[in-house]
N, C-alpha and C positions, 0 to 999 in steps of 0.2 A: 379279472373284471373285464366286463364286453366293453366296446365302446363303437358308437357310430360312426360310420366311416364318412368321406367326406373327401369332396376334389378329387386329386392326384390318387388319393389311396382307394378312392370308391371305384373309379378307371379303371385299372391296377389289379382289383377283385374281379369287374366284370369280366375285363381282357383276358382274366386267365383262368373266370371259370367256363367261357364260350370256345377257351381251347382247346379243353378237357371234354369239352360236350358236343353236342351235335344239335342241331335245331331238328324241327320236324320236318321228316323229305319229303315234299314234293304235295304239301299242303296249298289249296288255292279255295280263295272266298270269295262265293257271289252271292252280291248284295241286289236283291228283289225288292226295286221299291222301298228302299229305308229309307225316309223318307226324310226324318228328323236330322241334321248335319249333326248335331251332340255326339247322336248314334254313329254317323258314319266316320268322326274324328275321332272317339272313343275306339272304333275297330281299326282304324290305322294304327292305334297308338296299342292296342292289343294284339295285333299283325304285327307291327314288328319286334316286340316283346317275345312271342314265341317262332320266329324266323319264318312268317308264311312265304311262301312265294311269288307270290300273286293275286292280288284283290280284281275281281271282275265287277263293277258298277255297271247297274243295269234299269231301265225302265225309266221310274220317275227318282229313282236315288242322284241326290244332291254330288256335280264333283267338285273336286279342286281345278283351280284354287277358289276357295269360298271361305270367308272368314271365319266362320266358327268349326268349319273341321280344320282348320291349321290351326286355330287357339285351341280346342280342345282336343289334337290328336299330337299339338308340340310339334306339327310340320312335319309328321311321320309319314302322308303323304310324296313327299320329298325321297323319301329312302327306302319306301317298300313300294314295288312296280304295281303299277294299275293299269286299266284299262275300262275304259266305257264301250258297251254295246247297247245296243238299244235295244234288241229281244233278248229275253232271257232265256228261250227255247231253243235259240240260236247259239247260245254262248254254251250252253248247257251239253251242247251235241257237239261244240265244237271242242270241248273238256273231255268229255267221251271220245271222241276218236281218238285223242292226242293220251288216250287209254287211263283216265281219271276215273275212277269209283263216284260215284255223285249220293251223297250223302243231302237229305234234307236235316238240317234242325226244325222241328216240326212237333207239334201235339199230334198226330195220326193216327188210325186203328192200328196202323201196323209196326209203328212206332216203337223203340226197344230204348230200355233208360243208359244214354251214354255210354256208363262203365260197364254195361254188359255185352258192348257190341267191339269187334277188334275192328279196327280203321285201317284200310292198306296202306301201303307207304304212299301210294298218288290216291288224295282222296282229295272229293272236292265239295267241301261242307257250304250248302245254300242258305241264306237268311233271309227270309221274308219281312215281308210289312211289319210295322210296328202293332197293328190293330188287325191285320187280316191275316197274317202268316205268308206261307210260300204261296203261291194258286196252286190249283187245282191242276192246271196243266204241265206245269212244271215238278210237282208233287210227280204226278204221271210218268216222268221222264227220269226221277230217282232210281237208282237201286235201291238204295232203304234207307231209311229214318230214324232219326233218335231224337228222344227230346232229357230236358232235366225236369227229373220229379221235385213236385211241390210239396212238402208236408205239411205247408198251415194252409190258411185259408185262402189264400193268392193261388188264382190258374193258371199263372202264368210270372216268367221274370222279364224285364231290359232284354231285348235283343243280344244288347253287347254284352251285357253280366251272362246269359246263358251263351256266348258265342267265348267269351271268357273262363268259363268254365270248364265245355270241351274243348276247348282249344290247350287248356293244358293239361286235360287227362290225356291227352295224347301225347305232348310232349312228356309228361311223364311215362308215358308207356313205352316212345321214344328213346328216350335217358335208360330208360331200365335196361333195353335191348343192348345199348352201345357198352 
């Protein structure tokens, strides 16, 4: 019979299946204008779930400390490295040199659905506005794009639910590798 684990024993399971595992390497997220803090303490709290390494805040996106991304990211904040710039064209190039892949999460023409595109190990997946997406200029400055297909009538999901989603087809892709 299963049973939920709990405390000392749930510890226990984590600490020793992140032994055996490897996070995603060399994963960094910029956030364009997210506007809503829900979203931006939801993607701390999914940051470091799958071991990003770096969250870039950028534009008019909300930071810490601010109350409702520490209530709704559990203070995740606190233990996954950030940073704020204030262009995101500028952060964008500055991920590029430092030899990152720039990945939009994006609806785009050119756009390829998640699990059919391989992510390099330094990749750096951008998140646009809640209502606008990434800009146009920034778009611009991608190597490519992927978005999550929709199959009912919704155009679109949460930022963080699709930013959750690739985020762990890669760590899955990850795990499989190691």
């Amino acid at each position: 019979m299963m049973k939920q684990l709990r405390g000392t024993e749930l510890k226990r399971f984590t600490r020793d299946w992140r032994r055996a595992h490897r996070a995603i390497p060399g994963m960094v997220l910029v956030l364009q204008s997210v506007t809503y803090p829900v979203n931006v303490g939801s993607l701390f709290r999914v940051a470091d779930a799958v071991g990003v390494r770096e969250i870039v805040l950028t534009s008019a996106t909300p930071t810490p400390p601010q109350t409702t991304i520490a209530k709704v990211g559990r203070d995740k904040h606190r233990v996954v490295p950030w940073r704020y710039v204030e262009n995101t064209e500028v952060a964008v190039q500055e991920l590029r040199q430092a030899g990152y892949h720039i990945t939009a999460l994006e609806i785009a023409d050119a756009a390829r659905p998640y699990y059919e595109f391989a992510f390099p190990d330094r990749t750096c997946l951008v998140l646009g506005n809640e209502d606008h997406g990434v800009s146009r200029a920034v778009l611009d400055l991608c190597d490519s794009a992927v978005f999550v297909p929709m199959m009912g009538k919704g155009l679109s999901m949460n930022v963080h639910v699709s930013a959750a989603v690739v985020l762990y087809h890669i760590l899955a892709g990850a795990l499989s590798r190691s």
